[in-house]
C-alpha positions as CSV (number, residue, x, y, z in Angstrom):
1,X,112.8,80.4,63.6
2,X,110.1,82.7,64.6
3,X,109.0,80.3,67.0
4,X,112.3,80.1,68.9
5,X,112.9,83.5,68.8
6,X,109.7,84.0,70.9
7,X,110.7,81.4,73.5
8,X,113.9,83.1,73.5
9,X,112.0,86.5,74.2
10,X,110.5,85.1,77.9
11,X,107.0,85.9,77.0
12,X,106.0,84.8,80.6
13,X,108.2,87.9,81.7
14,X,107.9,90.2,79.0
15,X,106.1,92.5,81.6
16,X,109.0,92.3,84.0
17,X,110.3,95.3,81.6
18,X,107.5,96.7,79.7
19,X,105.3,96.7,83.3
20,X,107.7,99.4,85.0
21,X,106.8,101.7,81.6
22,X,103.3,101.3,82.2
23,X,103.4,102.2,86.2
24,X,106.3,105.1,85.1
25,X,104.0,106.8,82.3
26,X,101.2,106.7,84.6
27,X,102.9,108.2,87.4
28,X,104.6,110.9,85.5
29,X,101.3,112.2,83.5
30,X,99.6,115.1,84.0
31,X,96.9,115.1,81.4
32,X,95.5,111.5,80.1
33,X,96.8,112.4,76.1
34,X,99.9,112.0,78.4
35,X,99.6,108.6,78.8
36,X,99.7,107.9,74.8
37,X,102.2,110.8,74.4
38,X,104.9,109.5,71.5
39,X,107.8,108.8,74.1
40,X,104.6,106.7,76.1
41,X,104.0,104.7,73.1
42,X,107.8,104.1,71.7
43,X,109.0,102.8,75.2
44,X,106.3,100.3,75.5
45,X,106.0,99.2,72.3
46,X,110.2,98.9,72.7
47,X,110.1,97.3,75.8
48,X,107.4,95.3,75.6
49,X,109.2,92.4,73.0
50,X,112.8,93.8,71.2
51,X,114.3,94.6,74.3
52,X,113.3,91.3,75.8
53,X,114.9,89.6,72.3
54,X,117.9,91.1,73.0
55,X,118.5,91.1,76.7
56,X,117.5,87.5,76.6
57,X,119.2,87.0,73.6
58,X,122.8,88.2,75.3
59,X,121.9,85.7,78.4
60,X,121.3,83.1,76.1
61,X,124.5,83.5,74.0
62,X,127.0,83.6,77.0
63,X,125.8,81.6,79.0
64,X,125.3,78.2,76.6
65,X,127.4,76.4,78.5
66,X,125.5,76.8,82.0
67,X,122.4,76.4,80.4
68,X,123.3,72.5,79.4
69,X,122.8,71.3,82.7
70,X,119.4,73.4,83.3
71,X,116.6,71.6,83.0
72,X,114.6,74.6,82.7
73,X,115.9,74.8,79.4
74,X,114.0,71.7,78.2
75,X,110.6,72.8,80.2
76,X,109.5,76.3,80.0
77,X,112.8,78.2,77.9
78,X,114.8,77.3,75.1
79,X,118.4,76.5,74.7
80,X,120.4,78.9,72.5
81,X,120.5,77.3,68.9
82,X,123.3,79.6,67.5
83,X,123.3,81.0,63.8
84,X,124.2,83.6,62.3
85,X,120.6,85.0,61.7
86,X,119.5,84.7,65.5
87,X,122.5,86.7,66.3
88,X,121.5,88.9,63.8
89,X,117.7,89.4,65.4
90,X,119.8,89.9,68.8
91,X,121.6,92.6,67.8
92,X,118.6,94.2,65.7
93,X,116.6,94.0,69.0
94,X,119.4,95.7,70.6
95,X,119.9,98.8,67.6
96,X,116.2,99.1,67.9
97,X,116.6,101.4,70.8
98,X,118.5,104.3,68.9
99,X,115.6,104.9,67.2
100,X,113.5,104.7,70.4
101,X,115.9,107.4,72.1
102,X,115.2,109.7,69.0
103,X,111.5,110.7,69.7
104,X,112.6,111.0,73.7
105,X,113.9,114.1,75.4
106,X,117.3,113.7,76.7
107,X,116.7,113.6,80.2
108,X,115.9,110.1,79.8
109,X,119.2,108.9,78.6
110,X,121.1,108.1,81.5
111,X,118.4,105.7,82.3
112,X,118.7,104.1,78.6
113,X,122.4,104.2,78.6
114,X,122.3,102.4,82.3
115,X,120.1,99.6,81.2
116,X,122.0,98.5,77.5
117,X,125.4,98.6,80.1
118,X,123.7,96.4,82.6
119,X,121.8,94.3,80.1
120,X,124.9,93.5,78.9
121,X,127.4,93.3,81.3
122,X,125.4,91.3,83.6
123,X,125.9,88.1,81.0
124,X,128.8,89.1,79.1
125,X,132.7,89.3,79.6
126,X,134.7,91.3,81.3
127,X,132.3,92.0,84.1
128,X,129.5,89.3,83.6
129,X,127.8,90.4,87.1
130,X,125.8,86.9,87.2
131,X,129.0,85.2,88.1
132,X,129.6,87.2,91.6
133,X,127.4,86.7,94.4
134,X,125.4,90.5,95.4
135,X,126.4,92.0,92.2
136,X,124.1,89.8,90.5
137,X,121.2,90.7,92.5
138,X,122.5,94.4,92.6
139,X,122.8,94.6,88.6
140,X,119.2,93.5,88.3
141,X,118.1,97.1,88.9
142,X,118.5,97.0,84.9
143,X,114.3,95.8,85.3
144,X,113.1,99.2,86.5
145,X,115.3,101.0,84.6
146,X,112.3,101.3,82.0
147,X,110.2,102.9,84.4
148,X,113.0,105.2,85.4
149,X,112.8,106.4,81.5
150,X,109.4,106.5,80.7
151,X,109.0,108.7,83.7
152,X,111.8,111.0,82.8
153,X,110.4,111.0,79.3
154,X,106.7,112.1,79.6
155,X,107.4,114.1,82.7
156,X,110.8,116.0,81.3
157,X,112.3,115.5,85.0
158,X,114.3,113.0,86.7
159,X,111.8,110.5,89.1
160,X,112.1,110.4,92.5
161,X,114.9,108.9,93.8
162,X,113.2,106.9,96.8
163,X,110.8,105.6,94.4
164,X,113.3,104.2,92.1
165,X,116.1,102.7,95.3
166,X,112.5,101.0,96.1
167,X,111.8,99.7,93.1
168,X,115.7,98.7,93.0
169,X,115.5,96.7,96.2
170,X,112.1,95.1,94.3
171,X,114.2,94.1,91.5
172,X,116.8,92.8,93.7
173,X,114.5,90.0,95.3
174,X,113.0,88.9,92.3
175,X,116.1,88.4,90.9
176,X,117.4,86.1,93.7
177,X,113.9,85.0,94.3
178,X,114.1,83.6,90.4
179,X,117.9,82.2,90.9
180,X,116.7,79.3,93.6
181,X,115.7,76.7,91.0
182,X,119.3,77.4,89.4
183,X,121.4,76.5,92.5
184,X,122.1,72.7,91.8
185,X,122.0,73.6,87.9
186,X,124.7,76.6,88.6
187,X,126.3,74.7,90.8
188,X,127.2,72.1,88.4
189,X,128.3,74.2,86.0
190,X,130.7,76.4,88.5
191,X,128.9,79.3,88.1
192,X,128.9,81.5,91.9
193,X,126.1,83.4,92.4
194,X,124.4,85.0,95.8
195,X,122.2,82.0,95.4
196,X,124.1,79.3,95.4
197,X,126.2,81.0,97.9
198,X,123.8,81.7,100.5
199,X,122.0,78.0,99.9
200,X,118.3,77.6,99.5
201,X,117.1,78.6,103.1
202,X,119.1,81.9,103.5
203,X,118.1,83.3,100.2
204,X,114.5,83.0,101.3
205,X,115.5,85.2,104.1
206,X,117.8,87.6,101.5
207,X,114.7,87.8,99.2
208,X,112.5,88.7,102.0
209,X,114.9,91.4,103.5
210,X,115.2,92.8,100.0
211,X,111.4,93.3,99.9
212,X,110.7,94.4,103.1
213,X,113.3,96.8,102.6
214,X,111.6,97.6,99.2
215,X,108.0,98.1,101.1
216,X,110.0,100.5,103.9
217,X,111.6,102.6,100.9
218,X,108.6,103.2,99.1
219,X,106.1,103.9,102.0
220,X,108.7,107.0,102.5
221,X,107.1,108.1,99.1
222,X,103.5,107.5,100.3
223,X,102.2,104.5,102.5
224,X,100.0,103.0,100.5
225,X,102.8,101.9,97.8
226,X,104.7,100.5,100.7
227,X,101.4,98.8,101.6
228,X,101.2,96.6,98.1
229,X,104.5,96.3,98.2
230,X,104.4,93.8,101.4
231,X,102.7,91.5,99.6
232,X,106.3,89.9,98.4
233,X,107.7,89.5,101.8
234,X,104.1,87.8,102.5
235,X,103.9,85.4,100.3
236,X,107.8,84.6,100.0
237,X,107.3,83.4,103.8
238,X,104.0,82.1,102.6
239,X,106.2,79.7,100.6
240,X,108.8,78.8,103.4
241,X,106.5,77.9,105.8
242,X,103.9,75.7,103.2
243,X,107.2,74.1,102.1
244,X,105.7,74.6,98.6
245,X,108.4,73.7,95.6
246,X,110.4,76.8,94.6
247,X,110.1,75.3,90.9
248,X,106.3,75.7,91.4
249,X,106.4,78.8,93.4
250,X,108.7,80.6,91.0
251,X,106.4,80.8,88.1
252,X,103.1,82.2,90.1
253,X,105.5,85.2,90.2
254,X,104.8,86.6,86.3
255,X,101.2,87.0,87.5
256,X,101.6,88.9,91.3
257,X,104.3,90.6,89.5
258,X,100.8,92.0,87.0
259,X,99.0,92.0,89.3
260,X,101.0,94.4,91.8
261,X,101.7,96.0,89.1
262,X,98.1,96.9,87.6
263,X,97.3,97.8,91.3
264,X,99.9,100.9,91.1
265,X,99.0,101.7,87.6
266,X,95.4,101.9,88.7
267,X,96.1,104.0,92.2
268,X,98.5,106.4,89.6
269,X,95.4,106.8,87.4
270,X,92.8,107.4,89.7
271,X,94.8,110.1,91.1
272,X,95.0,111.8,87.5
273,X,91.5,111.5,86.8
274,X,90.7,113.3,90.6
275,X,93.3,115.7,89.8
């Protein structure tokens, strides 16, 4: 059970969500006790494996029918077993949050509220944003929506918008960027997304316009963001002109994803300890 539940969780990508904490506390402190203020520590520690269960969880749940005809499900992920008791953990994972939100000031709420809607409305009825092409890339904004939080949390003010429509566009590509091995899979099943609407070859060229775009956003907050950010568009057309697999390709991603996202972490710090 406890083994299924983690392979449920996405370990590979448990930093997709607990990452943009990290990058948001350390962009929003002003003293290092700052960094492992209570709000710091509750968000991480939250984000880093419930939420994961539970956003996870919800994919998992309603989408057991698409996920028969994916063999990524027999590789690297798990196909959803059912049960009352996994359900259970699900919805746990989910209620863990109200706690969470207790020790935070309110001006992180929106942020919270925003990414339990999306979480869930992106795999569940009535709106299930997976199934229409753009608002499934769109609704995977719900990644830095941690960030946005933690941010708003330890600073008690709202980030900057720029840096989070950057770090929207970001979450936009990877999304898409991540949907290419599901095309035949989704296709199968009837499921329409901007993947398998585009085709293989123009959501390279979708992914890469998302991250440019996301590179160009944030080097309006300061250049050298925008600078590490160009590594996606790079490598993405890295990929298209090696003709390397997209079923390799997609899981180097969990590691530039830590590593681009230790390199703003580290710039963030280094410009607290200088003051």
């Amino acid at each position: 059970m406890l083994r299924y539940l983690l392979v449920l969780s996405r370990p590979r990508f448990w930093f997709y969500l607990a990452g943009p904490v990290v990058v948001g506390v350390a962009y929003a402190a002003g003293t290092v006790p700052e960094l492992f203020s209570l709000p710091a520590v509750a968000l991480f520690a939250y984000f880093l494996v419930p939420a994961n269960v539970f956003l996870y969880g919800v994919n998992d749940v309603f989408d057991r029918d698409v996920d028969e005809v994916n063999p990524k499900k027999e590789e690297k992920e798990a196909r959803f077993r059912g049960g009352r008791a996994v359900a259970a953990v699900v919805v746990l994972s989910g209620l863990l949050l109200v706690p969470v939100a207790a020790v935070l000031p309110a001006v992180a709420y929106p942020w919270l509220a925003a990414w339990v809607v999306l979480s869930v409305e992106y795999s569940a009825p009535p709106l299930r944003f997976k199934t229409t092409p753009l608002l499934d890339s769109a609704s995977n904004g719900l990644y830095i929506l941690p960030g946005a939080a933690a941010y708003a949390a330890v600073a008690g003010q709202q980030p900057p918008l720029l840096a989070v429509a950057g770090g929207w566009l970001w979450a936009m590509g990877m999304h898409t960027f991540s949907a290419i091995p599901d095309i035949e899979p989704d296709r199968e099943a009837g499921i329409t997304t901007t993947a398998t609407a585009l085709g293989e070859r123009r959501t390279y060229v979708y992914c890469a316009a998302c991250w440019l775009a996301s590179a160009a956003v944030f080097a309006a907050v300061d250049w050298r963001l925008g600078a590490v950010l160009l590594a996606y568009p790079v490598l993405v057309t890295g990929i298209v002109a090696s003709d390397v697999d997209v079923d390799r390709a997609y899981w180097w991603y969990p590691f530039v994803n830590t590593a681009v996202g230790a390199a703003l972490t580290i710039g963030a710090l280094w410009r607290l300890a200088n003051g």
